[in-house]
N, C-alpha and C positions, 0 to 999 in steps of 0.2 A: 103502159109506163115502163112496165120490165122491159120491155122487148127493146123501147131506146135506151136505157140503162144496158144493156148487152150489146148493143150496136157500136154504144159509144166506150165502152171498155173492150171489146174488140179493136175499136179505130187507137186508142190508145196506147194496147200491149204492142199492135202491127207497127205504128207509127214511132215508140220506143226503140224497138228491136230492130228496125231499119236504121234509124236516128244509130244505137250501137256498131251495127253493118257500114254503117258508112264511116264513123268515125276509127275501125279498125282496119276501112280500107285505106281513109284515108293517111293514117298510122301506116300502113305498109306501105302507101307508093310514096311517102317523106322519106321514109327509110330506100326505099330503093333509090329516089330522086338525093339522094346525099353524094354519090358518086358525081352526079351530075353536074352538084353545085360546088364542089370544091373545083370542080373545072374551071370556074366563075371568080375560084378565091383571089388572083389576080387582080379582077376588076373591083369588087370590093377593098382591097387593100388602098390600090389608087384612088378611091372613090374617098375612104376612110382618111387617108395622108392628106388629100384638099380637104377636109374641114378641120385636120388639128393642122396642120401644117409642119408634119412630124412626119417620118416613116412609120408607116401602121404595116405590121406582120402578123399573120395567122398560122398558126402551124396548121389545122383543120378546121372545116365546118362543118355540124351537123346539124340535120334536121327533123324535130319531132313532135306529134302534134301534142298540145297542152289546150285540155278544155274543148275551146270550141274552135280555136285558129294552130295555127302551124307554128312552130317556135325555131328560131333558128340559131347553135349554139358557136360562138367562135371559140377554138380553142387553143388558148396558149396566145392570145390577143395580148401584143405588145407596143406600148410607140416608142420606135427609137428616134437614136438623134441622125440630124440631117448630115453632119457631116462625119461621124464615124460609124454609123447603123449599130450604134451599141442602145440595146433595152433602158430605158429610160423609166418605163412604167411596165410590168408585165402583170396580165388579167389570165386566172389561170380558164376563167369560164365566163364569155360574156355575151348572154343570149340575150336575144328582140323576140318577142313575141309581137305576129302579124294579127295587125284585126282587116279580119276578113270583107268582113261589110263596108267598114269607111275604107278600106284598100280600094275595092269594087266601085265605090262613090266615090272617091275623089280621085280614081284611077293614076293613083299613086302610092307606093309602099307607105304605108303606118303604122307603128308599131305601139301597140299599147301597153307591153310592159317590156321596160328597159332594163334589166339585171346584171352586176358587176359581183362576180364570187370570188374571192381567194385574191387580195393583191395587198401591196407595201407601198403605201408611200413617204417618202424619209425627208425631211426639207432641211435643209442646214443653213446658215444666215453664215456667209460670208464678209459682208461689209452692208450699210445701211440701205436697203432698194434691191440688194443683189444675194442671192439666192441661188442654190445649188441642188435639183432632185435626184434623190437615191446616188448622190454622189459622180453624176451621171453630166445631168440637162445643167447648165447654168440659165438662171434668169434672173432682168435684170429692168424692175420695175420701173428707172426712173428714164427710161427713153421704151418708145416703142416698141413691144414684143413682136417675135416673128411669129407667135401664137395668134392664129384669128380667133381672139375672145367673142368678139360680136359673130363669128359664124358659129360659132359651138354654143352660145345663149341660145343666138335666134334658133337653133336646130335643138335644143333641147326644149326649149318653151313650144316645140310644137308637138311636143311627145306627151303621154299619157300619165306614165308611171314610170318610177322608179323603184330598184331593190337594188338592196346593197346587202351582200352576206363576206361576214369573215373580212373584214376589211381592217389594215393595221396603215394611223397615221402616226408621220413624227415630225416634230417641227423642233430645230434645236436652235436655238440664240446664242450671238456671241460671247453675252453675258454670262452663260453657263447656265441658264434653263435649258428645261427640256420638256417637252408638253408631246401625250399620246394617247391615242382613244383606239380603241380597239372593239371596231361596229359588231356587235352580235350581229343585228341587224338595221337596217335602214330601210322606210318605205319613204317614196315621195309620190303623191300622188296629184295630179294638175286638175282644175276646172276652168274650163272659158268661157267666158262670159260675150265674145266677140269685142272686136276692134281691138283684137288684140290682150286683153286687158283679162286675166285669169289670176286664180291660187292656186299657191302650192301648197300641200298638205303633206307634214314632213310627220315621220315618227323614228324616230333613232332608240334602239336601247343598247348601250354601251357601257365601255368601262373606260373611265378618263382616269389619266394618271400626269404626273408632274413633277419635277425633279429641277433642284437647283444643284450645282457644284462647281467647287472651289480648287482646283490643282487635283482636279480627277478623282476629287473627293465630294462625296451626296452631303451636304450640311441641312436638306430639308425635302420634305418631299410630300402627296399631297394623290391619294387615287379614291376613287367614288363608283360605283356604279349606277348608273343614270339613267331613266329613260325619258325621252323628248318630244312634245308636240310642238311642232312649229305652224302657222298659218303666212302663208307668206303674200304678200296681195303687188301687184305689181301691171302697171299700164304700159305698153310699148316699151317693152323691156326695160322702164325705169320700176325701181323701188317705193312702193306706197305706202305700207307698213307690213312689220313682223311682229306676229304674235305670238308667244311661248307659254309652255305649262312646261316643269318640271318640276322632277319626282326624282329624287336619290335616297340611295341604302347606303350606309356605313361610309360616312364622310370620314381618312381617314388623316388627318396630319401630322407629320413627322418632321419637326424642329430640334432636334435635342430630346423632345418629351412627345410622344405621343397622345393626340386627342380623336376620340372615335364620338361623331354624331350620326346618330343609327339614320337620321330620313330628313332629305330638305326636300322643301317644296313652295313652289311660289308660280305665278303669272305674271309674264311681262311683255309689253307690247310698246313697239318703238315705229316712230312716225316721223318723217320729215314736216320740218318747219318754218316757211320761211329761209331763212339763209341756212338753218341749221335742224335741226331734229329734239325730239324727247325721248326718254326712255320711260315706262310707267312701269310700277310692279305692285300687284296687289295681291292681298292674301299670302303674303311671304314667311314663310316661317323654318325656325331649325331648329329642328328639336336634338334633346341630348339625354342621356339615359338621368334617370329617377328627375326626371325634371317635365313638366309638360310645355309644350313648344308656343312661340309668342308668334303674333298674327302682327304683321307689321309691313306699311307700306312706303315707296314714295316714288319718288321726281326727277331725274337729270336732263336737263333744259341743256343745248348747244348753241349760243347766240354767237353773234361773227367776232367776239374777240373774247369771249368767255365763256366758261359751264358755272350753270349753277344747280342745288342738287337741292334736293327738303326728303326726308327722313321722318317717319311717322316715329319712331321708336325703335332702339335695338339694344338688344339684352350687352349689357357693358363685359360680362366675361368673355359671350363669343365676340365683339367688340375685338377685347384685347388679346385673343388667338388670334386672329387673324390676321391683326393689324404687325402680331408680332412676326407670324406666319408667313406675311409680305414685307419684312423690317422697314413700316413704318412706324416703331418705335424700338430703334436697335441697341440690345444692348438690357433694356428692361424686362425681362423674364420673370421679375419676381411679381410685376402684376399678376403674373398666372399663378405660380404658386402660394402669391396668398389670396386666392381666389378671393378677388373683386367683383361683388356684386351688383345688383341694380340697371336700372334703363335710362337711358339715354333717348331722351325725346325731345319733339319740333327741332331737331338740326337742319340748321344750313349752312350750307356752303358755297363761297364763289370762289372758282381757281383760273385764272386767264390762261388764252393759249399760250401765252409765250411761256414758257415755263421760266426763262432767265429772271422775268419779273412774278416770281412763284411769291415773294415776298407779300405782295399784294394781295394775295388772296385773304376770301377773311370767313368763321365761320361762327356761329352761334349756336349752342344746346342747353337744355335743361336737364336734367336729372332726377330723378326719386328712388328713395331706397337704398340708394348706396353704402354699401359695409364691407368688409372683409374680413378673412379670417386673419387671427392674430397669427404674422409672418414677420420674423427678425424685429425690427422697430417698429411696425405696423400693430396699430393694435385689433380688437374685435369690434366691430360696430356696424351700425344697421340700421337703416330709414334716413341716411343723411340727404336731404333736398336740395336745388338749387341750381343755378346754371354757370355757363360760361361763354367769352366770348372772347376772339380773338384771330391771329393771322397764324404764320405755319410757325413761329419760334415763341411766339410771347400773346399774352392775354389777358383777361380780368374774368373773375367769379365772384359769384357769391355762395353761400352754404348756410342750411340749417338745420339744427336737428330739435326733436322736442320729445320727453320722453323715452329715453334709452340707456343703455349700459353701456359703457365704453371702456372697455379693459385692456390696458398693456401688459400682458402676462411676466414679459421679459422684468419690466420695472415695480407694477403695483402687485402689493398683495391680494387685492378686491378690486373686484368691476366697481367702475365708478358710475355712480347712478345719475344720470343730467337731466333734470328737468328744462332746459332752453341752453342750447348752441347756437351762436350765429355769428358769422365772419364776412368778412370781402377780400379780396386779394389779388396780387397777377401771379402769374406763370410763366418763367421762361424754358426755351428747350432749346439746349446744342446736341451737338454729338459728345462733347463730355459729361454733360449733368442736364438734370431736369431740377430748375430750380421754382421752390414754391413760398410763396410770400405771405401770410395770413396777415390784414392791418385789422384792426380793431374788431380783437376775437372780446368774446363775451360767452361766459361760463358760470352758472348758475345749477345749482345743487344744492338736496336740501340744507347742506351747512358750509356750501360756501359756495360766495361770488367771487368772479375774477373777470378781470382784463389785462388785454396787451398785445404783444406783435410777436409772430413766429415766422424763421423764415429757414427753410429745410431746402440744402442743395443733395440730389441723390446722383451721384455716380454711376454713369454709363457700363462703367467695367464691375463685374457684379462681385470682388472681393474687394472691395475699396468701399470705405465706411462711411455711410452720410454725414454730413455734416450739421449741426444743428445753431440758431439762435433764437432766444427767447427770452423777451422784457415783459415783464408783467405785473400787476398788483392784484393786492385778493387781501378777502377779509373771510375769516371762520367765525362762526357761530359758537362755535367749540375749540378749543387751543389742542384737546386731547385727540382733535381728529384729525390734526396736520399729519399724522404718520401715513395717513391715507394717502394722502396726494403728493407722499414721499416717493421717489426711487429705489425703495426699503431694497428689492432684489438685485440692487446693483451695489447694496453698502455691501459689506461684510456680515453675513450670516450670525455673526457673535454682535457685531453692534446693532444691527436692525431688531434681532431681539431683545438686545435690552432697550433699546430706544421704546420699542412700542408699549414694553412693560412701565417705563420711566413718564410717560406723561399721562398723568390721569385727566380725572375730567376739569374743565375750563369751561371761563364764559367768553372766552375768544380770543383771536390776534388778526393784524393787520401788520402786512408787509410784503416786499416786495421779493423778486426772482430773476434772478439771472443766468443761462448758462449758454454758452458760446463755446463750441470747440466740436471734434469729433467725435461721434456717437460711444464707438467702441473704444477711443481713453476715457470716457467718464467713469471715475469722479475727477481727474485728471490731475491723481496726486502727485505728478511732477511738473506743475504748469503747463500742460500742453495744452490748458483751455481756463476755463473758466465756468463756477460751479457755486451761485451763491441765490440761498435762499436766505432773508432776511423777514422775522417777524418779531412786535410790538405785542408780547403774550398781556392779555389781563390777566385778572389771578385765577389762578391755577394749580394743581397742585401736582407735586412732583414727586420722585421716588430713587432716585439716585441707587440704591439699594434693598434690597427686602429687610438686612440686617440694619439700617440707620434708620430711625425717625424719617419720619415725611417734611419734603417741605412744603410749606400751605402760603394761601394768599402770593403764591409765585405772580411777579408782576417788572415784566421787564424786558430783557431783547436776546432774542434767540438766531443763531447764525450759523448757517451751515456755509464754509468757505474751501470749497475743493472737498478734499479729505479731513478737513479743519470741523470742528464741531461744539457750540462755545453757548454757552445762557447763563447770561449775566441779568442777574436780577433784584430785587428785594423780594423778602420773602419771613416767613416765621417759620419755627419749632417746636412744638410743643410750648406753644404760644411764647413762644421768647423771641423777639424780633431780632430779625435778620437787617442789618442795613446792606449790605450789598454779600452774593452770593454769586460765583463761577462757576458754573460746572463745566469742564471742556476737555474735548478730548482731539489732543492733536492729531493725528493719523489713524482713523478707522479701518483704515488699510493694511496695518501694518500686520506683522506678525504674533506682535503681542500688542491688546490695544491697552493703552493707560489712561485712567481716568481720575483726573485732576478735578477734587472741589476745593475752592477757596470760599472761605468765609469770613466776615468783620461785622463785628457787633459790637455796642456796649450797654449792658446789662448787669444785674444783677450777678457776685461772682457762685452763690448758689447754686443760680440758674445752670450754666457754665455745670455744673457738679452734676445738676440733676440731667442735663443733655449727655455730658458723658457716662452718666450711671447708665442711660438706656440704647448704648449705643456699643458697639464692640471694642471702642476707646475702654472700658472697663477694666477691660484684661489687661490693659496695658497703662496708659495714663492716668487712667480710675485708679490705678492703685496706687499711685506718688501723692494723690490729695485723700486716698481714702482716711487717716490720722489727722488732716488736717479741718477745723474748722472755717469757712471762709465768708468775708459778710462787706458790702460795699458792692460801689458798682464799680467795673470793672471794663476794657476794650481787649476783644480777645481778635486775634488775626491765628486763621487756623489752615492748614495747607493739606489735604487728605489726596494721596495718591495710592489709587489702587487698580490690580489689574485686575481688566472687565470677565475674564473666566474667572477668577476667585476674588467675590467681594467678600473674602470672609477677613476675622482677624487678626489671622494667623500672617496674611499679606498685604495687611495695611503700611502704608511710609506717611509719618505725618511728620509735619513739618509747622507748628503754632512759634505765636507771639501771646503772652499776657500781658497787657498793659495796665499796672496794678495803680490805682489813684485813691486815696485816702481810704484804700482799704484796713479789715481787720485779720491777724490771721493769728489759731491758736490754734494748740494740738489738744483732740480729743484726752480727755481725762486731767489739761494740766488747769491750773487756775488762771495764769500770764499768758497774757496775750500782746502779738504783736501791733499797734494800732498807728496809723497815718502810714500805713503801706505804700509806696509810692518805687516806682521803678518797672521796668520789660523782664520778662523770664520766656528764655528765646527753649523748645524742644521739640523733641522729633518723638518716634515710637522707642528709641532705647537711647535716649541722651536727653541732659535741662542742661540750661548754662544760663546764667545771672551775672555780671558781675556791678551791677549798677542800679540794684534796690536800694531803697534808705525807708525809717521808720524808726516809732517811738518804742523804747521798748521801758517799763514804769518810767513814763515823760519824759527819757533820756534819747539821742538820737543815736541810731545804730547804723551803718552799713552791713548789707547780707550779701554774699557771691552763694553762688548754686553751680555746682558740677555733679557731675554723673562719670559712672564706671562702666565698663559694658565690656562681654564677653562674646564671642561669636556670631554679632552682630544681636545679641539682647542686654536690656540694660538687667543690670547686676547692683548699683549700688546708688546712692544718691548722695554727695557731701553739700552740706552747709557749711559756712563760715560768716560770725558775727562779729562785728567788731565795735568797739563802743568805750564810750566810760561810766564807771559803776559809781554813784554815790551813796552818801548814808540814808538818803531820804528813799531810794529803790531798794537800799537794803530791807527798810524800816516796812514798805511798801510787800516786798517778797517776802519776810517774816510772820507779818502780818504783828510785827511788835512797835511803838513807840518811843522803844527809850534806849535804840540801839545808839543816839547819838552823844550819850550818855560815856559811851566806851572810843565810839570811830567819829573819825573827824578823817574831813577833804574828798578825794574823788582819785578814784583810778583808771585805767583804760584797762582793755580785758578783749579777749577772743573766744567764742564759744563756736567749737567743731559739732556737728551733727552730722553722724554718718546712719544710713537707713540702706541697708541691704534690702533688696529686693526678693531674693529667695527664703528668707524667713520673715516672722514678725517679732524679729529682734531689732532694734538699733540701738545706738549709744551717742553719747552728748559728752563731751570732753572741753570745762572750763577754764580757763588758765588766765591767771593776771599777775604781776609783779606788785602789787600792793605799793608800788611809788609812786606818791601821791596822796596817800591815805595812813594817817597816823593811827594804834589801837593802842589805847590808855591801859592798857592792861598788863600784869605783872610777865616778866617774862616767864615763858620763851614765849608767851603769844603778844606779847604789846612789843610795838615796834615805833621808831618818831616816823615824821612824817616823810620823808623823802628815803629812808632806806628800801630796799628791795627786800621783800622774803614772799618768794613765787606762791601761792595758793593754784593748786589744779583740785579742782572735782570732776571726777569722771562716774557719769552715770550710765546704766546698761537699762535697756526699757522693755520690757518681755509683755507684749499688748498681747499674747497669747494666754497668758500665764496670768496679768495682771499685778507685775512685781515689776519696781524699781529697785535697782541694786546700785547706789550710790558709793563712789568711793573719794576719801576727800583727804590732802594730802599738804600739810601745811610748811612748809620750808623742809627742816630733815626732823623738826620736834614732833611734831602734831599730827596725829592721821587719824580716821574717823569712815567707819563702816554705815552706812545708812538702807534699811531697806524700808519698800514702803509698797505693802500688800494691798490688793483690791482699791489702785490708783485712781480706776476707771469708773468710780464711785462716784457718783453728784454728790450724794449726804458726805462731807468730812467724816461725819465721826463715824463712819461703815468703813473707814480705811483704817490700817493695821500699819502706823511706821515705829522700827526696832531700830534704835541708834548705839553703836559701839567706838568709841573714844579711846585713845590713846596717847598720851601726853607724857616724856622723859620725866618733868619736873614742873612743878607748877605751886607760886608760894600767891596766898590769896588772901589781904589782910581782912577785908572787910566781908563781913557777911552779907549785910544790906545793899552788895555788888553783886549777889548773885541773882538769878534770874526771879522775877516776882509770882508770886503762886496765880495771882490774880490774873497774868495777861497768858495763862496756860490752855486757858477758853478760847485761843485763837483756831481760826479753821488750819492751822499746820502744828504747832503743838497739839488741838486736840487728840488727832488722829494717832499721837507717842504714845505706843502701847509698851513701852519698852526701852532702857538707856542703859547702858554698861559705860563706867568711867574706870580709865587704866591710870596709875601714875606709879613710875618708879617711887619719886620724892614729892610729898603735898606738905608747902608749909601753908599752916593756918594760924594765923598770929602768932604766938610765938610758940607753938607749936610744932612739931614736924614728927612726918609720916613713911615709912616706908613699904614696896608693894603695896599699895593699894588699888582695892577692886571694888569702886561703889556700883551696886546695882537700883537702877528705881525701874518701878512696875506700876505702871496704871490698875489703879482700885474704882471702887463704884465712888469711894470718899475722897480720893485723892490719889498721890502718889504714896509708893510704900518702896523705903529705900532702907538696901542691905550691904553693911560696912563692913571689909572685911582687909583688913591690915597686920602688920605685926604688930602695931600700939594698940589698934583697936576690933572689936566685933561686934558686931551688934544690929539694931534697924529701927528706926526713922520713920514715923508718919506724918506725911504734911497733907492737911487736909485741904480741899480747894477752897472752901470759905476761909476768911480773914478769922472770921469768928469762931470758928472751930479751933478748938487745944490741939496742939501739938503731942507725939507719944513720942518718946524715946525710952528704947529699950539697949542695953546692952550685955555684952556677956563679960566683956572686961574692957576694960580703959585704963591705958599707961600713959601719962604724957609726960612726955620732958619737955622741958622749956629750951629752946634752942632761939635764947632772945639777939644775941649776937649776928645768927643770918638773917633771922627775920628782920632787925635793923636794916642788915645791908638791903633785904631786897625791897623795905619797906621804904628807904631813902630813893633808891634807884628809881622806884613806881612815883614817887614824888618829886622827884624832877622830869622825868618824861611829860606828867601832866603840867607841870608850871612851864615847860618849854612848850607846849602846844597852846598857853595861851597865850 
């Protein structure tokens, strides 16, 4: 068994080594035989010229052997043109490799591989059909070439193999493409099957590139490196089908923006059919970096007056590169950058040949998932479904989403969470705008439903601003959550925050929304559009300010109009009912924004006291009523203007009405009060003004005016003025005595000034009347008849700090009268302290049983005389008379205790307050003269004054 194991590895090394031997001989005699054959290059050339029908040139041929046959290389193979012999195509190396054996067999040269190295071909499109290579050949597709195409088919389908190294194509269009591959490599390799009927087996790997441009300008471009299987199947040299695989690296497209997809790959196989053909692709996919690649197939059908196409699925982003890539959708670039996600599935499409009637084509897809990132007006959303349908300019869709966020960054301040979206609509496209039409959206959240119609034209030119319309109604679960589905980022940063701070919680509204115009004028405070959201608040509660009470039970209509901003409602206060309430703010735009509330109530005027105790009115209007008691209902109209950066109130402007209706008004600590109050008291934050009050003042009717004073725009001073007639039954009344009508008889008119300074808590009361009208039976100089004038002023000074009234009282040019009256502010009478000082030239007083009764001294204003000094030059006392005198009386636990002190008399006086208690009289001396002669006169005088007054 060794011995033929060594026979047969002897026969092997021999037969080797020969095999070697021969193939080096036959290496040498190619090389020698090269001399020979360029002898031959001649016939070749002409040989080569009849099958392109071009001048073929060789500069050399050589010959060497490759493998296992001889190879023979042409070098510097070119075909020129026929009528100038200019290089048309130049091959710098284009060898045939001889198969040996079927040469010998079909005793005919064959060559099994066909090789083309080193060449350029450049194609330019001159006019439609007609074409120009390497600037050279013209040709001219739409009449018969002088090119034998079917001789250089038939003569290549009987060839083996092809290569192709280092090969550079170009193909340039009128249009300003430019498309170029540059063959690494190319094999093609043939099998036959007989009767003609064989494939080709192609592999190309290359670099394909492409280029558009514009006046000698790239505005796009587009290169990949690629490698290629082809199967090509083909019967008597017609076309039966081609099948393809490719494989690309780094897709890379250049629009304005650059997009790199690292690997495409797919299968595609195209078949004649009938009148026409299909193209199939399956396992298609493109992948793009941090993304994994989508498998996706379909269909192009060629029928004799149309294509139609079906589409398993394509990712909508590479969708919209590409689509942009080839400006089938010119002009819309912002698809990309706000990258549009989602797929596009079961599309079809029919597009006929004619393209004039391209109108007619028509296509249909569905979609899932659709979202984008939030880009300009776009907002962010994700999972939207639904399809579409339609021709190349216009169409109809539907849409739906369930379960998602949808956030307009630019507008809301929060994603808006939607539990059901759903819409229908058309689409239209020109070259100016792509216009979208939503009918009958429906939006559902968990606090609020909506419906309506949206219809958004977007602008072809990408600084030109969409346009928007949108009718709608909706109802909230919550009134406090409408800021939500507010435009809050388009108000004004100062009013969106107070707005959101200003509506609390609610049990809902309902209403409606409008806004029509261009995206970027919104809110479109100069009319250039329209901007109104209208809502029907229930109650709710509101906050206009941190520093004012709340408003509660808010229940009424809220309107956002352009830049306009307004809620008009009923509502309460600190449970004091509001009948109608404004809040509204004309221009949120503006540079200073103003906020207007109006309010009208009628209530309680307490109430009214106790809203402005708690409110920052305090510091200002709180203090013009703080002195005053107030009681009755009341119609207040109140006008608050303030600006929205300082709601404090230091910067309030108000602007009220008090509509006063049988109310009561009196000043703390006095006993008189004003009552059937009736009249307006119009004021602001430093002004009042009245001049059309009326009221009873003790049953008498008065007219009151109210002005104000004010300094550097603060008020400073408050005037009153009263006017009226005084009788004896209000005197009797204000005394608090009965038997003043004893002395006064009839009625007079009178003015009472009250000035109330602002800056202290002093004011003063200044009374004045001419007493005509009013007779006083009393001896002169105080009795006077009934129609003479003798002016009475009392002016009183009110120190509510101090709690001293300083009374001064001033009777014609005889009579004057010091009054003060301590710890006024006193409820109990008899805890006040009043000290009275009198003044009198002369005074003759016949009767004693005229003077004041011990008994009616228990009054709550006599009680409180802790003290009387009486002055008289001259006292006649019946016939008596007195000079300087000074009586003093002083409040005792017993009574008064009065101290006489004159040049006739000195001494003192106990009157006790009981009737029944004995009188003391003490003195130190008593002079009297009778001076019965004036006392006649003045005693005749006092007696006819009273007989002429009855």
């Amino acid at each position: 068994m060794s011995a033929h194991l060594k026979k047969m590895a002897i026969f092997f090394w021999y037969g080797l080594a020969s095999l070697i031997i021969l193939v080096a001989v036959m290496g040498v005699t190619l090389q020698a035989l090269t001399p020979v054959i360029n002898h031959h290059k001649h016939y070749i050339e002409q040989k080569a010229s009849s099958i392109f029908h071009l001048n073929v040139h060789i500069d050399a041929i050589r010959a060497t052997w490759n493998r296992l046959g001889p190879e023979v290389h042409l070098i510097g193979f070119s075909l020129n043109d026929v009528t100038t012999d200019e290089p048309i195509i130049t091959v710098k190396d284009f060898s045939m490799q001889l198969g040996v054996l079927r040469t010998l067999w079909n005793r005919s040269p064959y060559f099994s591989v066909l090789s083309v190295s080193g060449t350029r071909i450049h194609v330019r499109e001159l006019a439609p059909n007609q074409y120009i290579v390497n600037d050279v050949f013209s040709v001219d597709l739409s009449r018969d070439s002088s090119i034998a195409w079917s001789d250089i088919l038939a003569w290549l389908s009987q060839q083996n193999t092809f290569r192709f190294n280092r090969i550079k194509m170009e193909w340039q269009r009128l249009n300003g493409t430019f498309f170029s591959a540059d063959l690494k490599q190319a094999d093609v390799y043939q099998s036959l099957s007989g009767n003609n009927t064989g494939r080709f087996t192609l592999f190309i790997d290359t670099q394909l590139s492409a280029q558009k441009e514009v006046d000698n300008q790239v505005i796009k471009s587009a290169k990949t490196d690629t490698m290629l299987f082809f199967w090509i199947d083909h019967n008597d040299q017609q076309l039966t089908s081609v099948e393809m695989e490719c494989l690309s690296d780094n897709i890379v497209l250049e629009n304005g923006h650059t997009y790199v997809y690292p690997s495409f790959k797919g299968k595609f196989l195209y078949q004649p059919k009938d009148q026409g053909w299909v193209i199939q692709g399956k396992d298609v996919s493109l992948t793009k970096k941090n993304r994994e690649s989508d498998n996706y197939s379909f269909e192009v059908w060629r029928f004799p007056t149309y294509y139609a196409a079906h589409v398993t699925s394509i990712n909508l982003s590479d969708a919209i590169v590409f689509a942009d890539f080839l400006n089938v959708l010119p002009g819309f670039r912002w698809m990309q950058e706000a990258n549009i996600e989602g797929k596009i599935t079961d599309i079809s499409v029919n597009v006929p040949h004619d393209l004039s009637a391209i109108e007619n084509y028509h296509f249909s897809a569905a979609f899932d998932g659709l979202g984008s990132s939030a880009y300009g007006e776009l907002p962010t959303i994700h999972g939207l479904s639904g399809a579409v349908s339609g021709r190349l300019h216009r169409g109809e869709f539907v849409l739906f989403d369930r379960k998602d966020e949808i956030f307009f960054p630019n507008y809301f301040n929060q994603p808006m969470v939607v539990d059901d979206l759903s819409t229908q609509g058309q689409w239209e496209l020109s070259s100016e705008k792509l216009s979208l039409l939503f009918d009958a959206m429906y939006v559902k959240t968990p606090v609020l439903l909506a419906q309506g119609a949206l219809k958004i034209d977007i602008p072809s030119q990408e600084k030109v601003s969409p346009a928007l319309s949108l009718v709608g109604e909706y109802h909230l679960a919550d009134s406090a959550t409408i800021t939500q589905f507010l435009p809050m980022k388009e108000f004004d940063a100062e009013f969106a925050t107070w707005l959101t701070k200003a509506i609390k919680n609610g049990e809902g509204a309902d209403g409606k929304v409008l806004i029509r115009g261009s995206i970027d004028d919104f809110p479109y405070p100069h009319r250039q559009g329209i901007f109104i959201v209208d809502a029907n608040i229930k109650p709710t509660t509101f906050s206009f300010s941190p520093e004012w009470p709340l408003l509660k039970k808010v229940a009424g209509h809220l309107l956002f109009h352009n830049q306009a901003f307004q809620l008009s409602v009923k509502a309460d206060s600190l449970d004091i009912p509001i009948s109608t309430a404004q809040v509204s703010i004309s221009d949120y735009e503006a540079d200073q924004i103003m906020l207007t509330i109006d309010l009208s109530t009628e209530a309680e005027v307490s109430e009214y006291l106790r809203y402005i105790d708690q409110s920052p009115l305090k510091t200002t209007v709180g203090q013009w009523f703080e002195p005053m008691v107030l009681s009755g209902k009341g119609l207040l109209s109140l006008r608050l203007g303030l600006p929205l950066a300082k709601l404090d109130a230091d910067h309030i402007h108000v602007s009220g009405i008090w509509q006063a209706n049988d109310n009561r008004l009196a000043w703390k600590g006095m006993d008189y009060s004003l009552e059937k109050v009736c009249g307006s008291l119009h004021f602001t934050q430093n002004s009042l003004f009245s001049n059309d009050i009326h009221a009873l003042l003790f049953g008498k009717a008065v007219d009151i005016a109210v002005g104000s004073r004010s300094a550097n725009n603060t008020l400073t001073a408050i005037d009153v003025k009263a006017k009226g007639m005084l009788s004896v039954p209000q005197l009797e009344n204000i005394f608090e005595r009965n038997d003043l009508s004893t002395y006064l008889v009839g009625e007079t008119r009178y003015q009472l000034n009250i000035h109330i300074p602002m800056s202290s808590s002093e004011y003063s009361m200044v009374f004045n009347t001419p007493l005509s009208g009013m007779a006083i039976t009393l001896p002169a100089p105080i009795g006077k008849p009934l129609n003479a004038n003798r002016p009475l002023s009392i002016q009183a000074n009110i120190h509510s700090s101090t709690d001293v009234i300083s009374v001064l009282v001033q009777y014609a040019k005889e009579v004057s009268a010091v009054i003060q009256l301590q710890h006024y502010l006193q409820a109990d009478p008899l805890k006040r302290d009043m000290h009275i000082d009198v003044s009198v030239p002369t005074l003759a007083w016949p009767l004693v049983g005229d003077l004041p009764k011990s008994e009616n001294t228990a009054s709550s204003l006599w009680s409180a005389l802790s003290s009387i000094s009486l002055r008289f030059q001259h006292l006649f006392l019946y016939d008596y008379s007195f000079s300087d005198v000074l009586i003093q009386g002083k409040k005792s636990s017993a009574g008064y205790q009065w101290d006489i002190h004159s040049n006739e008399a000195k001494g003192s006086l106990d009157l006790p307050t009981s009737s029944k208690s004995p009188i003391h009289v003490n003195f130190d001396y008593l002079r009297l003269a009778s001076e019965k002669k004036i006392h006649e006169q003045s005693y005749e005088s006092f007696i006819r004054q009273r007989g002429s007054l009855a």
